[in-house]
N, CA, C and O of each residue as an XYZ file, in Angstrom:
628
protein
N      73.873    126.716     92.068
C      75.038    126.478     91.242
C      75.765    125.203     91.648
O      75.930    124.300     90.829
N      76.144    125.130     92.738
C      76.716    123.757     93.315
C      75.977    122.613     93.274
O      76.416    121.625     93.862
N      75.062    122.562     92.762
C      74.424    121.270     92.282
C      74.553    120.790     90.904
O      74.149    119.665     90.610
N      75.179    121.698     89.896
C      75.387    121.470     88.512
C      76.408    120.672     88.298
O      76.838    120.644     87.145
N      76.965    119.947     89.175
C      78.279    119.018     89.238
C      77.731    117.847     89.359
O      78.113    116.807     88.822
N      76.748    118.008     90.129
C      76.325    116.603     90.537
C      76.159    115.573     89.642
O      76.364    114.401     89.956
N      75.815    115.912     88.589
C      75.390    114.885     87.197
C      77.135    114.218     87.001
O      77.491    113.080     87.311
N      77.998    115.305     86.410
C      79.141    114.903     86.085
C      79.920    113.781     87.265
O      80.569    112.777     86.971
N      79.684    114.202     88.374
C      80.122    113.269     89.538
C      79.523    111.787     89.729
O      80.040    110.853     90.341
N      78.027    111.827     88.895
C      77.773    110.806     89.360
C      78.045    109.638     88.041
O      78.162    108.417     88.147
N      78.103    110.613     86.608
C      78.909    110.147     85.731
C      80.267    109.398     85.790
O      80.533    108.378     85.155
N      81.072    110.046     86.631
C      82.179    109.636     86.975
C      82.241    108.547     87.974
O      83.288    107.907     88.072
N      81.058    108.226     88.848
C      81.050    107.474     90.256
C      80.642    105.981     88.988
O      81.367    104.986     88.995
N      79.931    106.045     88.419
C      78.995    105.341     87.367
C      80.302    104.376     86.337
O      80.285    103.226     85.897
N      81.517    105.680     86.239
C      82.505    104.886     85.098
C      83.252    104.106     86.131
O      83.432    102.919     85.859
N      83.554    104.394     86.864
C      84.293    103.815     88.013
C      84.091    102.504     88.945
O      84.883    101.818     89.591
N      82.760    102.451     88.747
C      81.941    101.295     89.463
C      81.717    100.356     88.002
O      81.753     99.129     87.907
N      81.555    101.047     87.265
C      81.845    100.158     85.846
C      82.957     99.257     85.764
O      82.880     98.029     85.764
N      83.987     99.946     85.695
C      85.653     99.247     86.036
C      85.851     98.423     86.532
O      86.178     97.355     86.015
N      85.689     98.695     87.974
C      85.348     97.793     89.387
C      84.901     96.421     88.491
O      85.817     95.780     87.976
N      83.530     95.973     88.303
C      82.984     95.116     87.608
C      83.881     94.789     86.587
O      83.979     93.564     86.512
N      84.493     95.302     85.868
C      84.898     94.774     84.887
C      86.307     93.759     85.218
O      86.712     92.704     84.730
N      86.829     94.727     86.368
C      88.083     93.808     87.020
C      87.725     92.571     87.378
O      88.351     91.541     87.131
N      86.420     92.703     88.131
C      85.859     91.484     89.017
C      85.423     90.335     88.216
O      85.449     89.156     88.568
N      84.935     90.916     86.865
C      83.726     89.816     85.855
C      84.968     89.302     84.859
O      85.199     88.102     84.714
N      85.779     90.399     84.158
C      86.657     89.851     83.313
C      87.865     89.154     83.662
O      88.264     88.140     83.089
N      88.511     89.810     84.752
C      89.681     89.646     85.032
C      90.125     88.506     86.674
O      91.132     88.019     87.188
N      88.698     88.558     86.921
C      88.286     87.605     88.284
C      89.367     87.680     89.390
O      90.156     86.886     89.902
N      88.967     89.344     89.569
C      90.179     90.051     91.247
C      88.787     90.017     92.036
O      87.812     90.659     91.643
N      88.774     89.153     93.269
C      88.177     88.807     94.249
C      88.406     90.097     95.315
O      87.598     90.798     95.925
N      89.931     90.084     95.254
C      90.255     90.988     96.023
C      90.243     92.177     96.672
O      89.151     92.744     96.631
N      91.072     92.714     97.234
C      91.600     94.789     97.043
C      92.314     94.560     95.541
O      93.230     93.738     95.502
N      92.008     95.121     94.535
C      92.578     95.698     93.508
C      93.771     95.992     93.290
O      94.369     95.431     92.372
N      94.430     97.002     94.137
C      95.924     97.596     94.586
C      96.441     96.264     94.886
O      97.475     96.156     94.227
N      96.266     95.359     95.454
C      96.844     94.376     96.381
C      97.350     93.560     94.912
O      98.499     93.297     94.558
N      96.516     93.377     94.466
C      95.966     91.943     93.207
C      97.316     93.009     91.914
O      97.820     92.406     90.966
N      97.540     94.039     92.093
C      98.438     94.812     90.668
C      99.683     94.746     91.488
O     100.554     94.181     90.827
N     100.129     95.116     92.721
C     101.493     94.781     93.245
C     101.663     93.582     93.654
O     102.842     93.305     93.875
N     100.909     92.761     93.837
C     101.281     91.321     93.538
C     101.673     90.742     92.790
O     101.997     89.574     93.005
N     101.827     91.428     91.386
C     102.140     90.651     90.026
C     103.811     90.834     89.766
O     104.490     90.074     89.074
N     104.422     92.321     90.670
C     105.760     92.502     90.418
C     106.142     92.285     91.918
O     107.177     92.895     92.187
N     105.635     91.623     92.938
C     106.528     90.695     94.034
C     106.302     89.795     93.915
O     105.434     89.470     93.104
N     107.075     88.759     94.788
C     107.678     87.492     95.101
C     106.058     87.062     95.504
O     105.285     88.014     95.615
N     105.486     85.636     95.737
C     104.384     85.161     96.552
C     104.540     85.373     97.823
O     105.662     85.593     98.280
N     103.480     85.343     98.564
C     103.864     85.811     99.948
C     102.711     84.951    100.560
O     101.585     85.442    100.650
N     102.999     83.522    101.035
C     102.017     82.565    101.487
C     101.081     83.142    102.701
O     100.029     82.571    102.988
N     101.584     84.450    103.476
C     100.393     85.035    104.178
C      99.618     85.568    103.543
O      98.600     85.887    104.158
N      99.666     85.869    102.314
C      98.866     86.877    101.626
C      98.032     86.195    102.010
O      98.330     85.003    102.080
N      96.467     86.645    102.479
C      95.333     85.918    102.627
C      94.305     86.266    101.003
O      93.189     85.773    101.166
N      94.363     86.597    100.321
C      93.871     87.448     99.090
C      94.346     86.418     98.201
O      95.262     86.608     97.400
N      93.623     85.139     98.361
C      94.436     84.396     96.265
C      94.040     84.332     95.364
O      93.831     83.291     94.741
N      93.798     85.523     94.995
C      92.911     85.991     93.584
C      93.990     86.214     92.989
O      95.079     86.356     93.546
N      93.751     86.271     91.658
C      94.793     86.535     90.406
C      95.615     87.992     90.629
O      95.101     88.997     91.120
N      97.324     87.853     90.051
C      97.669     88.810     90.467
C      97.552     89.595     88.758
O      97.175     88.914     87.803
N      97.913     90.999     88.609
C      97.030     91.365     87.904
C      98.140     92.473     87.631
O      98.547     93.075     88.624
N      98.811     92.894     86.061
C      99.561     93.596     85.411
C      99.510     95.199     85.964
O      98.608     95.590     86.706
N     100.539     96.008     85.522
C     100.483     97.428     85.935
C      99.253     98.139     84.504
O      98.623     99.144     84.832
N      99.082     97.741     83.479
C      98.358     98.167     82.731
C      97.794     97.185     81.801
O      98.523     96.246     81.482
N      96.702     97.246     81.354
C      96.115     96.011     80.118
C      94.649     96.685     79.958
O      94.171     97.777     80.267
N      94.109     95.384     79.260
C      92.770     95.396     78.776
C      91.155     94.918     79.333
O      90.612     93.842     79.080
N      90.696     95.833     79.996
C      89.576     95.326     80.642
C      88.514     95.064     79.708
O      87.744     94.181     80.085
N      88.236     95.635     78.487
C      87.161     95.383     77.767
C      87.662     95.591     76.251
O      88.021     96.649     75.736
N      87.600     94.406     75.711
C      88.883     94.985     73.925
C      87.837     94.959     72.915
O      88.171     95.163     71.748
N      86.379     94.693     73.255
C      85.313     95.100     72.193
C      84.791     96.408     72.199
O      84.173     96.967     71.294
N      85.191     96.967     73.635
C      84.813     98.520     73.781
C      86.306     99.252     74.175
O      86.473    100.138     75.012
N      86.980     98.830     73.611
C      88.405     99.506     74.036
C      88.769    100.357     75.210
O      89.309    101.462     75.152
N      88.428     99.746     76.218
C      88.947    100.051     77.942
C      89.883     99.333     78.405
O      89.928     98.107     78.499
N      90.770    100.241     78.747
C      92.090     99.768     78.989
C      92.541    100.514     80.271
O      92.045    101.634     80.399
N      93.300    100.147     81.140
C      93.499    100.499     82.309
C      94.913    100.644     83.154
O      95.461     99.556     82.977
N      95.512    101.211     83.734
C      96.943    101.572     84.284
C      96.792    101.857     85.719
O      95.954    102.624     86.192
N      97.917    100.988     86.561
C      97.456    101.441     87.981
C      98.901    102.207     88.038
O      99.983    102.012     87.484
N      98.271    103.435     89.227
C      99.209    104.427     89.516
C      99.136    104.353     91.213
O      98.152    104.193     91.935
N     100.170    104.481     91.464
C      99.777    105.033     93.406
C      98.744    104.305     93.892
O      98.752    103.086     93.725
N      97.847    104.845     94.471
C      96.662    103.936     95.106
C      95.721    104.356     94.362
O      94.725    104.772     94.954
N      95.723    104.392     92.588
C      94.558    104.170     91.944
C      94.976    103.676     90.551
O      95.866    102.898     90.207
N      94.075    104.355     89.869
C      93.987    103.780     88.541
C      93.448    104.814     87.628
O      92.873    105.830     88.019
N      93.715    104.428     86.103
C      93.176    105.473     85.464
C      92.921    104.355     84.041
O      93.477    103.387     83.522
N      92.106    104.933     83.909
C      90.991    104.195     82.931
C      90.715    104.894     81.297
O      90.636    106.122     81.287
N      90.615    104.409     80.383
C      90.879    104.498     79.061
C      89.553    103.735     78.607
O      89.491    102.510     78.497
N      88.519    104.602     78.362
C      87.408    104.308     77.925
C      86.991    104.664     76.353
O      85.786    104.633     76.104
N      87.764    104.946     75.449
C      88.042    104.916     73.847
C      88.206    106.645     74.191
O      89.228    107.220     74.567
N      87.069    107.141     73.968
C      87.267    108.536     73.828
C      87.105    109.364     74.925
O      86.909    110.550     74.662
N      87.142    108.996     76.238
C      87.308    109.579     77.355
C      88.264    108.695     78.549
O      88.362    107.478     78.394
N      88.755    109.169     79.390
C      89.441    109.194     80.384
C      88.768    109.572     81.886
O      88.173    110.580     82.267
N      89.137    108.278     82.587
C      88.594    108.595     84.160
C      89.851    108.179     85.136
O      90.457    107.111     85.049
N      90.032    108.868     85.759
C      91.303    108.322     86.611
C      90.885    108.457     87.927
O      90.614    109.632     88.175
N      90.694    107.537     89.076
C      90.521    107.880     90.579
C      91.055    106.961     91.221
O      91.265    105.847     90.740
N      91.419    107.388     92.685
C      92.241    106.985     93.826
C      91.119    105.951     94.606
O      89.910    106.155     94.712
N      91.750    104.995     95.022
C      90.910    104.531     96.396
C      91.011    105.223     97.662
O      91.873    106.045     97.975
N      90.283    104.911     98.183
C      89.690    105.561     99.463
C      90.014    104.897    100.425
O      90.792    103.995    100.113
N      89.739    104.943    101.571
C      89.848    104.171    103.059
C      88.841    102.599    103.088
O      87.649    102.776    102.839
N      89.084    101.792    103.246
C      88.502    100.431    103.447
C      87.917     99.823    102.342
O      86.896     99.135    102.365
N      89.252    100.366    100.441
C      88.922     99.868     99.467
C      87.617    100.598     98.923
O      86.694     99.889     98.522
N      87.494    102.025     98.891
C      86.372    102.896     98.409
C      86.693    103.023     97.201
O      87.855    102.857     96.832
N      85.659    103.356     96.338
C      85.771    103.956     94.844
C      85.567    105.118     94.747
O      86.275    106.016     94.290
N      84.515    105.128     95.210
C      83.216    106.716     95.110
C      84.202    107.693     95.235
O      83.715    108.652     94.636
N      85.099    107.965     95.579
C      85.548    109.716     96.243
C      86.045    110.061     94.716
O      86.124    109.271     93.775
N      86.338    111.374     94.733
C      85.993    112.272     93.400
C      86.588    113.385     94.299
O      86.362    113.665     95.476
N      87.539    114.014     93.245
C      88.203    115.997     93.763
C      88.144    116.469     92.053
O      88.286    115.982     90.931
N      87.846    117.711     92.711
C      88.220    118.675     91.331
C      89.244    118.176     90.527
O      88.589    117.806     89.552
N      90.592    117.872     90.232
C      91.276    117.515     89.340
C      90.553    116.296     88.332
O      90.247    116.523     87.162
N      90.369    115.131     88.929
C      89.799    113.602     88.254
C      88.272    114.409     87.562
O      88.079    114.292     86.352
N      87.335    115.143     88.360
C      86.204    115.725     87.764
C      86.677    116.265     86.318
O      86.441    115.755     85.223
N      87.447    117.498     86.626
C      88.317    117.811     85.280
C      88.399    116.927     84.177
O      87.505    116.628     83.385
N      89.858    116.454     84.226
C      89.909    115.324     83.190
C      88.624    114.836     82.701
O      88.463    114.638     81.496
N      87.851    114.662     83.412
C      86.174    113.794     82.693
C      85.858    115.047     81.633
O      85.902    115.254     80.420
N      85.538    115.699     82.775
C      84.687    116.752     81.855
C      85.319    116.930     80.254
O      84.830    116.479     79.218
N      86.577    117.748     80.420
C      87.111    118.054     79.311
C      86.947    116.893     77.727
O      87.168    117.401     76.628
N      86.591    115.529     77.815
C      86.502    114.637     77.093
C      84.870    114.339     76.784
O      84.501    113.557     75.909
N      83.704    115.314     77.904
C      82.578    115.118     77.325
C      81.786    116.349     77.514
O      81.500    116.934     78.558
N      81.384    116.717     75.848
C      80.780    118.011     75.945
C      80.091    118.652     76.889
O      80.289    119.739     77.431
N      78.851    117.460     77.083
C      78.018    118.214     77.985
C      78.006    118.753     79.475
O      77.108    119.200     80.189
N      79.728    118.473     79.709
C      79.740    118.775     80.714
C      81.192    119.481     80.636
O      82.112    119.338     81.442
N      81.173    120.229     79.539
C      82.862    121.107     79.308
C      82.837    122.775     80.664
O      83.778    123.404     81.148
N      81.549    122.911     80.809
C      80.971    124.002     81.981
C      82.142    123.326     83.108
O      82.572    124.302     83.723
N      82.534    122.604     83.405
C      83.869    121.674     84.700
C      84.967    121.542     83.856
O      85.868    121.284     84.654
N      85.646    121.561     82.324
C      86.470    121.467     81.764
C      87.733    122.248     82.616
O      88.830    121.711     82.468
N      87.692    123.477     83.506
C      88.490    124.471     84.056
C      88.032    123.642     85.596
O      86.952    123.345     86.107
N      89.777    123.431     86.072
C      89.967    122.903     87.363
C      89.190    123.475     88.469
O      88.582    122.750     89.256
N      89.193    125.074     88.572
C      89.214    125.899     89.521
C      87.713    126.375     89.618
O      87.193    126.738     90.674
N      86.832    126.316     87.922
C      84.973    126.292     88.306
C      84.858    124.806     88.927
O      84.474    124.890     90.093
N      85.035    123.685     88.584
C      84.912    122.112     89.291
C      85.366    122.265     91.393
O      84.783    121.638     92.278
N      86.621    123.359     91.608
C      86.919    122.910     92.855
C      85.747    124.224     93.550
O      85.526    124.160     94.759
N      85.087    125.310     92.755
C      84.069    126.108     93.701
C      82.808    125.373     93.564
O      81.881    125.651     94.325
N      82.710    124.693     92.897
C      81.493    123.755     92.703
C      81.464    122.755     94.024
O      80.445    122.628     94.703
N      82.767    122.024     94.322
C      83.097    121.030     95.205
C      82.876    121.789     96.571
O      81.868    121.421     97.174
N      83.519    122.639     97.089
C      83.666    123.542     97.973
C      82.182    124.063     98.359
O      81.727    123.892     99.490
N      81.560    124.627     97.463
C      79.876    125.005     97.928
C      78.792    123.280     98.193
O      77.880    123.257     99.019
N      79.016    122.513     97.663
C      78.458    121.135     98.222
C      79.238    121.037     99.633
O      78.627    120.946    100.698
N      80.573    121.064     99.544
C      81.397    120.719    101.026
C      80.838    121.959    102.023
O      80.574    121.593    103.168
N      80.604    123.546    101.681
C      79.601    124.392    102.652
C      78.645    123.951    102.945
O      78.253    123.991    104.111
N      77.945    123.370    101.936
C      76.878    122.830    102.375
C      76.181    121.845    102.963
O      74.976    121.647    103.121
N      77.492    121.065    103.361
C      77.087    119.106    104.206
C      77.180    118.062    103.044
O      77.548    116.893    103.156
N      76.840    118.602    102.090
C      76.239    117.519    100.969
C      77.757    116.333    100.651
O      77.464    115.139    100.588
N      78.735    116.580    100.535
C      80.121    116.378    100.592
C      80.912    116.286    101.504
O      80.995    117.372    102.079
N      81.607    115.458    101.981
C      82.692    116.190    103.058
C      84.053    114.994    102.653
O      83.667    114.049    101.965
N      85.242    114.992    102.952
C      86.661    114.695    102.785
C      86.743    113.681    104.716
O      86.869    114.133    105.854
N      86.631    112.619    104.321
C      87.046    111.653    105.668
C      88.537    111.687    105.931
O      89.524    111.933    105.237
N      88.323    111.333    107.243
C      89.589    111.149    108.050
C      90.740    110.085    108.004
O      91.202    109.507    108.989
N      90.970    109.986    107.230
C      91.632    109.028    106.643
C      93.265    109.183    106.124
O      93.581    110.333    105.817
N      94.233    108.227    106.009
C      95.849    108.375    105.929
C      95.537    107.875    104.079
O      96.232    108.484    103.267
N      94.745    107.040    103.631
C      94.294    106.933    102.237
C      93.291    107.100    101.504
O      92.339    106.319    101.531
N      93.358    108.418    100.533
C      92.560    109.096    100.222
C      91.853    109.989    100.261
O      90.840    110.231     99.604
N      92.587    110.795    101.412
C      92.193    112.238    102.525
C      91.917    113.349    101.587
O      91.377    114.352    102.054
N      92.148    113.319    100.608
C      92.124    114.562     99.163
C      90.829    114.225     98.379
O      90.390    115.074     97.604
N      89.962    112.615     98.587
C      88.716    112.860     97.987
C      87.741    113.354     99.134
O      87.907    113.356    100.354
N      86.443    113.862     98.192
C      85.417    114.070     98.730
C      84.390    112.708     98.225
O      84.282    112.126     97.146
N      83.673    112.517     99.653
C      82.388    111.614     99.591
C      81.077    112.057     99.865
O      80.918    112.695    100.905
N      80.021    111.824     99.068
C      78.890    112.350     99.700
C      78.369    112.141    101.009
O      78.743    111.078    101.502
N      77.738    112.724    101.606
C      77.406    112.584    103.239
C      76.413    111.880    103.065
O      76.316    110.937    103.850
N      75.322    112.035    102.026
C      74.158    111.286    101.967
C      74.128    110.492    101.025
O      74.368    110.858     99.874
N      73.748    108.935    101.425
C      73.803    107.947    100.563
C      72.461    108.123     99.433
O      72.106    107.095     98.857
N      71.947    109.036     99.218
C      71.081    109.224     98.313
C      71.362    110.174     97.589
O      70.617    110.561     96.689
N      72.902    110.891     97.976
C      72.985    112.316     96.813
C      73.999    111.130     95.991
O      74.133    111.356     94.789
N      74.549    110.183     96.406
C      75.460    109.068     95.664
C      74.952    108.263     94.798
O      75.744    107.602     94.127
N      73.521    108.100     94.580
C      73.300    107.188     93.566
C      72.467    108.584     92.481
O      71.850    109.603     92.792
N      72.867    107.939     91.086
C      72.585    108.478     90.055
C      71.470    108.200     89.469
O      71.177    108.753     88.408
């Protein structure tokens, strides 16, 4: 049973790393991301070592495929026409981490994976990968609430 997530997760790892690119190719953030969106509502700060473009609280990453994007806290949430992905960064500028709630939201916007539409089947799903090694939650002060895969081969899709 705890492997029936895996698709949707890696769906979600897949929209997310999409984004990423799209910041980098369209919008040309060299940077940390977070850094490059609160830079746009402070002052310059000539230590900043990061002089990549500073970069709005919300706009348009792709306006032929209508993706549009909003940063919140230490993430972002993403507007992909008819679905929604929202995730946090991680420790040393991560994408990948994924919890039951962000799984949610996905699901509920794509059929084939409405079986995760309910928060609480997505967090026993998470929980039996995390029994099982396959997952685990790093030690970390940012982003301590996602889970990452343990094995760099249960991470690629």
């Amino acid at each position: 049973m705890d492997s029936d997530i895996i698709p949707l997760i890696h769906t979600y790892q897949r929209h997310v790393a999409e984004a990423i690119a799209l910041f980098r190719n369209n919008l040309g953030v060299r940077g940390h991301l977070l850094r490059a969106w609160r830079r746009s509502s402070l002052p310059p700060d000539p230590a900043d070592a990061d002089d990549g473009p500073a970069i709005p609280q919300r706009g348009i990453l792709d306006a032929d495929r209508n993706i549009t994007y909003s940063f919140h806290g230490i993430g972002c949430r993403l507007e992909f026409g008819d679905h929604m992905v929202d995730f946090d960064f991680g420790p040393d500028q991560r994408f990948d981490g994924f919890d039951a709630w962000r799984l949610h939201l996905l699901a509920e916007s794509l059929p084939e994976f409405q079986q995760f539409s309910d928060v609480d089947i997505a967090q026993q799903h998470l929980s039996q990968l995390a029994t099982a090694g396959r997952i685990t939650k790093l030690d970390s002060t940012i982003g301590s609430h996602l889970y990452f895969f343990t094995n760099p081969y249960d991470s690629r899709a």
